[in-house]
C-alpha angles and dihedrals in degrees: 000000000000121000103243093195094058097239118138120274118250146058119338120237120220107228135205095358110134123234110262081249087055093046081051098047088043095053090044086054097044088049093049102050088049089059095049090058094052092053091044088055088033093055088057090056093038099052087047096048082053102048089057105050084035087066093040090254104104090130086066084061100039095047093041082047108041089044089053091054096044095052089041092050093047109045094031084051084039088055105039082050097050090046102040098045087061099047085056103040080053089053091049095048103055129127109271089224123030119219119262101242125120093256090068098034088070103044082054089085095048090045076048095048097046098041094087087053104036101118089051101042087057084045087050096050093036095055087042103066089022081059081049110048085042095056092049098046085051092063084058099076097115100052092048091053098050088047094053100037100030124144129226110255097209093220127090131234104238095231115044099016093241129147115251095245094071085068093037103053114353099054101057099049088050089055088049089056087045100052086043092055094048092057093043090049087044093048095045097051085045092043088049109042084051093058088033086058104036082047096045110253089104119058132175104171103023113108111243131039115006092221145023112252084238093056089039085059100038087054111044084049076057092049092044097047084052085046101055089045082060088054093056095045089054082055096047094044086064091076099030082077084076095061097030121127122225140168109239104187085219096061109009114212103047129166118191138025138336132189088274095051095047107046088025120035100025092064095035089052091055096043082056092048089061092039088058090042096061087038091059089052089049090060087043088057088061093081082067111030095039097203129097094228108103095031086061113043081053095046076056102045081050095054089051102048083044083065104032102040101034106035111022099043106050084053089050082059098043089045097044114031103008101052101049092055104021105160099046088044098052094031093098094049091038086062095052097054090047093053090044093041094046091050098047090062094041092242084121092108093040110119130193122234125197111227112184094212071228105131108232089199121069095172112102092201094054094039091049081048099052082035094074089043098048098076132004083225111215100221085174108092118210088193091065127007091075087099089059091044083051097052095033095038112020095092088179139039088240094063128091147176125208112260096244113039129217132243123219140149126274123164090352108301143088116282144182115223133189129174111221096224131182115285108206094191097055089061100135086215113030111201134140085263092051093042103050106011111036104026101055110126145037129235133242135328110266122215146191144178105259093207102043139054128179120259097283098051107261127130118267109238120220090173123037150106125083108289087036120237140166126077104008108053130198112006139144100272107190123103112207095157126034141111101305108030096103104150124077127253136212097214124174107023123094098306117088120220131226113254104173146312121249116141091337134349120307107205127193146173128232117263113188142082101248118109138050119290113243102182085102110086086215092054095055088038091063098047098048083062087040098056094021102240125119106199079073077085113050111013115137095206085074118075141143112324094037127146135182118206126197152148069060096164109095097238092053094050090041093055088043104069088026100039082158089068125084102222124222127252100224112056117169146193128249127176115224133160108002087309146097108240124181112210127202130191108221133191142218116204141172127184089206107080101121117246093002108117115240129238144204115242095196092057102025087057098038119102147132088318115041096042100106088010114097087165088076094034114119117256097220123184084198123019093189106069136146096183126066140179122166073221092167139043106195128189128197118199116236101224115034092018097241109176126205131197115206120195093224098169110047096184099045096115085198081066097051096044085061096041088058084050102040094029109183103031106093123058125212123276082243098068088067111118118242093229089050093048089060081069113040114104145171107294118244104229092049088055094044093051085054096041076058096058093038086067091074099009100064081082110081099165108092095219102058104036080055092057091041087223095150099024116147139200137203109252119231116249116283104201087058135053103214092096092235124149116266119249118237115246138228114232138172098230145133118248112215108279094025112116090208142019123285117196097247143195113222144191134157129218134199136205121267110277092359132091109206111095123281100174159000135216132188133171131193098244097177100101093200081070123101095223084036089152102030111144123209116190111185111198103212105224100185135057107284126172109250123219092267095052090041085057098053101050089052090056086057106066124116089221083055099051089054087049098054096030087049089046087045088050088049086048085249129149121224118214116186106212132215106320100219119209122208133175107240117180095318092316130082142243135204126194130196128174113207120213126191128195112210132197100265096041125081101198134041116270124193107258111162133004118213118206129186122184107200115202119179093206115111114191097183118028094283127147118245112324129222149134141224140188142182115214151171089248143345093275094066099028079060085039095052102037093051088040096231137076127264121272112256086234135013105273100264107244123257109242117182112247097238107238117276101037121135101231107213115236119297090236085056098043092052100049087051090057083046095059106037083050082052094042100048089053097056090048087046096049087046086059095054095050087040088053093042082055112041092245104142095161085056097044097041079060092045090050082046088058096045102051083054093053100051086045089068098030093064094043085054095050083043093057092040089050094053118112103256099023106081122067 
């Protein structure tokens, strides 16, 4: 029989269709595949999971974990649920027949189309913005934890009498749970009206009604619930105006309220709030009613007042009673932004002292004698002198010090410290087993006097060689973990590890607990996904005992197990007892503290020094704060990377809202040792932040903070072009008034558009100190020379210009290092030490120190007086600018002799004050033999005997000075 269709006759072939073993090998492979994607994004879990345990912190993880999940569960589910409800419940209301019009005529063949896949296509929309929603709710970790674990302030906001943390942690979860209910309400009515219009309730183009009754009342419940959002949001933003940022052309940055948003869009915003309330039930009413009319006559009567009310009217009263008397308008809102602001940066207790810049003290050989006790001036830059650590001190290639070095207190006195870490790149073989094997560590803490150098200008080490030795005896030398150790290692299996060289190789194997294990298959399985390297897995070079150590810089572990903390940008290393700690400074903020301006981390904490350095930038968890507590004081252990959280602040209620949600992670103050408390200090990024404020803050009266009258800034730094602000320095000094040396940190300010000094700040920064914080802040009321100035004085000198013109002849490049400013008898002194580089150096050596002591007095008529010299060292730069020599031994004090007491005869007294001046010579000149040598048994003895000396020798001059007793 013929084929009718034309086709060929014969048996029919079957085509394209696989084997049953394909089909099995496809589906293996598919399977397979599928697994291998689930471990990828698993490893990535799973290393984590370990770090954390591995570093006793695994609740950080849970908690952080467990919180993400929940919120992702509940308002994804929340979502899916909001948006898919409605599209069903439009499904369910349509119109049982469609009108017979073009327009849905056409939509017939896609309600035909979909109708197979109806049920997925809802799934599908309904996982994709639940996907969504839940993504985004799960970023918002932080701001559930501090609402459900957040801490009363104490303190009231001055407008609506709430406590702060309202503004801190409640308000911003409420505004979370706005803006979620806004997207859920928009989705839904898009979602709907899509499915109300592809169904037919809905018609554009149909003749006859324009909409179903049931999608006119789905919709307008859908209009009213995003009407009465609105409502709420009206009510919220009431109290937003305490936290809201503006710009006031008096002041510039504000947060809070002023006189318009307090007599004008705080009312305004109320009247609004019951406008949208009565607009919502009117699209309520609709269910009833089933016409538009009223909804939108009210949606209407909304949008007006939106504009009239809140936007007309608060520039009528700008325009009308705040602008033509401005100041006396805006004083009483002016105050209470100065007293929160000044609060929320803990400059509350910061008074301002008036210093004249007028010297007290005409006599040059007591000013040149105070002059030495004023300051312990750090004439060793860490700025500048790390290229000579690293020539002097380096020893390998695979050494290296941090390009700006760190100062601390040993025995007393200002150092300089560096610690010499692994440089991966000055590995003479670089292979995966150098790399990451036999190179793992760094060697020894190096240390230097700050105040002194040798006679060629190089530092005095206290701490140095390979092996180290000098002051600090016996300690665990080895860095595994520090600033620049940023590669991970494979410590404590078969293969032996580098130590150091010294006559020969020294080799070692890791000995702590820090790390992941890798003796589990499954464990080196994961992390050579996770780091995307193989031979993780096998290796032979890794066997039982292994251990891979990573996140190994201080700041990165430290915002690991505390990822609420905004981290300092200066750690640094201390050595107690018998070990290497690095200690970091950490933060808590919050840009929700009412009437307190806000500031930028990032900028406020940026100079000289940080510019190009990312090392020494801030972390911070939010840039934009306008609350700040140095809370907690952390330490990582050099070697087996042992962090500890410190609760600093006991009273910080930011603190206390993450320890109830982190419990267990951060240990009492009390458990501070003593030997690490001798070096903790101010940080550096807190002071410059208030030294920020202080710029505009150190005004309380309303008036003039309004006119701007008095208003600083910090100077750029005038020993670099750049333009970048100047750091602040530590500094062991007196502040007037103080009887000794605190260990300080310092800064200077100027006036806006103008370079002489306007003032000085100083904080105790030794926090074994009862006044450790205190901040001092001097208003220069005369005249007085600024750095900049200072500086470019100094360039003019004629002794100067030889100088340059004599090391640019020798090829050589001149670095001025840190200009120290410091009070003296009403007067001021800087300080700079100058370093040139020479061809054949390759690192930067003191050669001169220039010293300018500015005093405001002007005897004749002249203008502001002041000299300045250029020296070998900072003997003869004192020497020269106060125009004597230094006295052999500090003046002994003038006690008064108490009635009653018999005074020994004048010619004994005499010989006794002889002999304690001899003797302390001669101690002080055995210290400085004993420091030049290395010898600390034998200058600890000398500083014994001096103290001694000077002891006798003041109750001597003391005698000798009592009525009666002289002749």
């Amino acid at each position: 029989m013929p084929d009718r269709g034309g086709s060929p006759s014969g048996p029919r072939m079957r085509v394209g269709r696989p084997s049953r073993r394909a089909r099995t090998l496809l589906m293996t492979l598919g399977v397979l595949a599928v697994l291998a994607m689930a471990f990828v994004m698993f490893a990535g879990f799973w290393t984590d999971w370990l770090w954390y345990r591995s570093v006793k912190y695994s609740s950080v993880f849970t908690t952080t974990l467990w919180t993400k999940i929940g919120l992702f569960a509940v308002f994804g589910l929340l979502m899916g649920l909001a948006v898919g409800l409605n599209i069903w419940l439009a499904y369910r209301l349509r119109p049982p027949l469609s009108a017979m019009s073009l327009e849905q005529q056409s939509l017939d063949r896609y309600r035909m189309g979909l109708a197979p896949f109806r049920k997925w296509v809802l799934l599908a929309v309904t996982a994709l913005v639940a996907l969504i929603a839940g993504a985004s709710a799960s970023g918002q970790w932080r701001t559930w934890l501090m609402w459900v674990n957040g801490v009363k302030f104490g303190e009231k906001d001055p407008q609506f009498g709430l406590d702060v943390s309202f503004y801190a942690f409640d308000l911003p979860w409420y505004r979370f749970l706005l803006a979620f209910g806004f997207a859920a309400v928009v989705l839904s009515l898009i979602a709907a009206a899509l499915t109300h219009y592809l169904y037919g309730g809905l018609r554009i183009t149909s003749p006859g009604a324009r909409a179903t009754a049931a999608a006119t009342g789905h919709l307008s419940v859908l209009l009213g619930v995003f009407v009465a959002l609105k409502a709420v949001a009206y009510w919220l933003d009431r109290y937003g105006l305490a936290v809201k940022s503006s710009d006031f052309k008096a002041t510039g940055n504000w947060t809070g309220l002023r006189y318009v948003d307090a007599n004008a869009y705080l009312p305004a915003k109320t009247i609004l709030f019951c406008i949208a309330a009565i607009c919502a039930v009117l699209f309520f009413a609709t269910l009833w009613r089933r016409t538009w009319q009223l909804p939108v006559i009210g949606f209407g009567l909304m949008v007006l007042s939106a504009i009239l009310i809140g936007g007309l009217y608060p520039a009528i009263v700008q325009k009308f009673q705040v602008q033509p008397n401005e100041q006396a308008k805006e004083a009483e809102y002016i105050q209470k932004n100065i007293d929160a602001t000044r609060k929320a940066y803990a400059i509350d207790e910061t008074k301002l002292e008036n210093y004249s810049g007028k010297s007290t003290v005409k006599a040059k050989d007591q000013l040149r004698s105070n002059a030495d006790s004023a300051a312990s001036y750090r004439v060793l830059d860490p700025n500048i002198v790390s290229p000579t650590f690293q020539q002097l001190e380096q020893k390998r290639k695979y050494y290296q010090f941090p390009t700006t070095l760190d100062v601390d207190r040993y025995a007393g006195k200002d150092t300089v410290v560096g610690l010499r870490e692994l440089n991966i790149k000055g590995i003479p073989k670089r292979n995966w087993i150098n790399d990451h094997f036999t190179y793992t560590h760094g060697y020894g803490a190096i240390m230097a006097a700050g105040t002194q150098t040798d006679a060629n200008g190089s530092p005095i080490f206290t701490e140095a060689g390979l092996p180290t030795t000098g002051m600090l005896g016996t300690y665990q030398q080895r860095i595994y973990y520090g600033e620049k150790t940023d590669q991970y290692s494979i410590v404590g299996g078969p293969q032996k590890e580098l130590d150091y060289e010294e006559n020969g190789e020294k080799t070692t194997s890791y000995e702590g607990k820090s790390g992941v294990n890798l003796s589990s298959t499954f464990n080196r399985a994961a992390y050579a996904v996770a780091f995307s390297e193989p031979q993780i897995l096998y290796s032979g070079a890794i066997g039982e005992g292994s251990r891979i150590l990573y996140n190994r810089t201080p700041k990165e572990r430290v915002e690991a197990v505390a990822p609420w903390l905004t981290i300092d940008g200066d750690a640094y290393p201390v050595v107690v007892d018998g070990r290497i700690q690095w200690v970091i400074d950490a933060y808590t903020t919050t840009n929700g503290y009412p009437y307190a301006s806000r500031t930028t981390l990032g900028d406020t904490t940026a100079d000289s020094l940080t510019v190009g350095n990312q090392q020494r930038a801030v972390v911070a968890q939010q840039n934009q704060v306008n609350y700040i507590r140095n809370s907690v004081k952390a330490t990582v252990d050099a070697y087996d990377g042992t962090v500890n959280l410190y609760q600093w602040d006991t009273q910080d209620p930011v603190l206390k809202t993450w320890m109830k949600a982190f419990p267990g992670t951060v240990k009492a103050k009390s458990e501070i040792d003593g030997d690490l408390m001798q070096h903790l200090r101010y940080p550096q990024d807190m002071f410059k932040v208030q030294r920020e404020l202080l710029t505009r803050y150190h005004v309380t009266d309303p008036a003039q903070f309004y006119s701007g009258s008095d208003a600083w800034q910090v100077p750029d730094d005038p020993t670099n072009k750049d333009g970048n602000a100047v750091p602040p320095y530590y500094l062991s000094m007196k502040m007037p008034g103080d009887t000794a040396q605190r260990f300080s940190l310092t800064t200077t300010f100027t006036p806006n558009g103008r370079p002489n000094l306007g003032g000085f700040m100083a904080v105790d920064a030794d926090a074994t100190s009862k006044e450790y914080g205190r901040l001092r802040l001097l208003r220069v009321t005369e005249d007085v020379p600024g750095p900049a100035q200072v500086q470019s004085k100094l360039n003019g000198l004629p002794s100067v210009a030889t100088f340059v013109r004599d090391m640019k002849g020798a090829d050589s490049d001149i670095q001025y290092g840190n200009l120290l400013t410091v009070p003296l008898d009403g007067g001021f002194l800087y300080v700079e030490p100058v370093y040139a580089q020479g061809r054949n150096a390759l690192y930067p050596l003191l050669k001169k120190v220039a010293v300018s002591y500015v005093d405001a007095d002007q005897p004749n008529g002249d203008t502001t007086k002041d000299t300045t010299v250029f020296e070998d060292n900072l003997t003869k730069a004192l020497n020269a600018v106060f125009g004597v020599e230094a006295p052999t031994t500090p003046p002994p004090t003038s006690p008064t002799t108490p009635p009653g007491t018999t005074n020994p005869p004048p010619a004994s007294n005499d010989a006794a004050l002889k002999q304690a001046i001899s003797d302390a010579q001669k101690a002080y000149d055995a210290g400085e033999a004993a420091l030049a040598k290395g010898d600390w048994t034998a200058y600890g003895k000398a500083q014994e005997d001096l103290q001694a000396a000077l002891q006798r020798a003041a109750e001597a001059g003391a005698k000798l000075q009592t009525p009666g007793s002289s002749g």
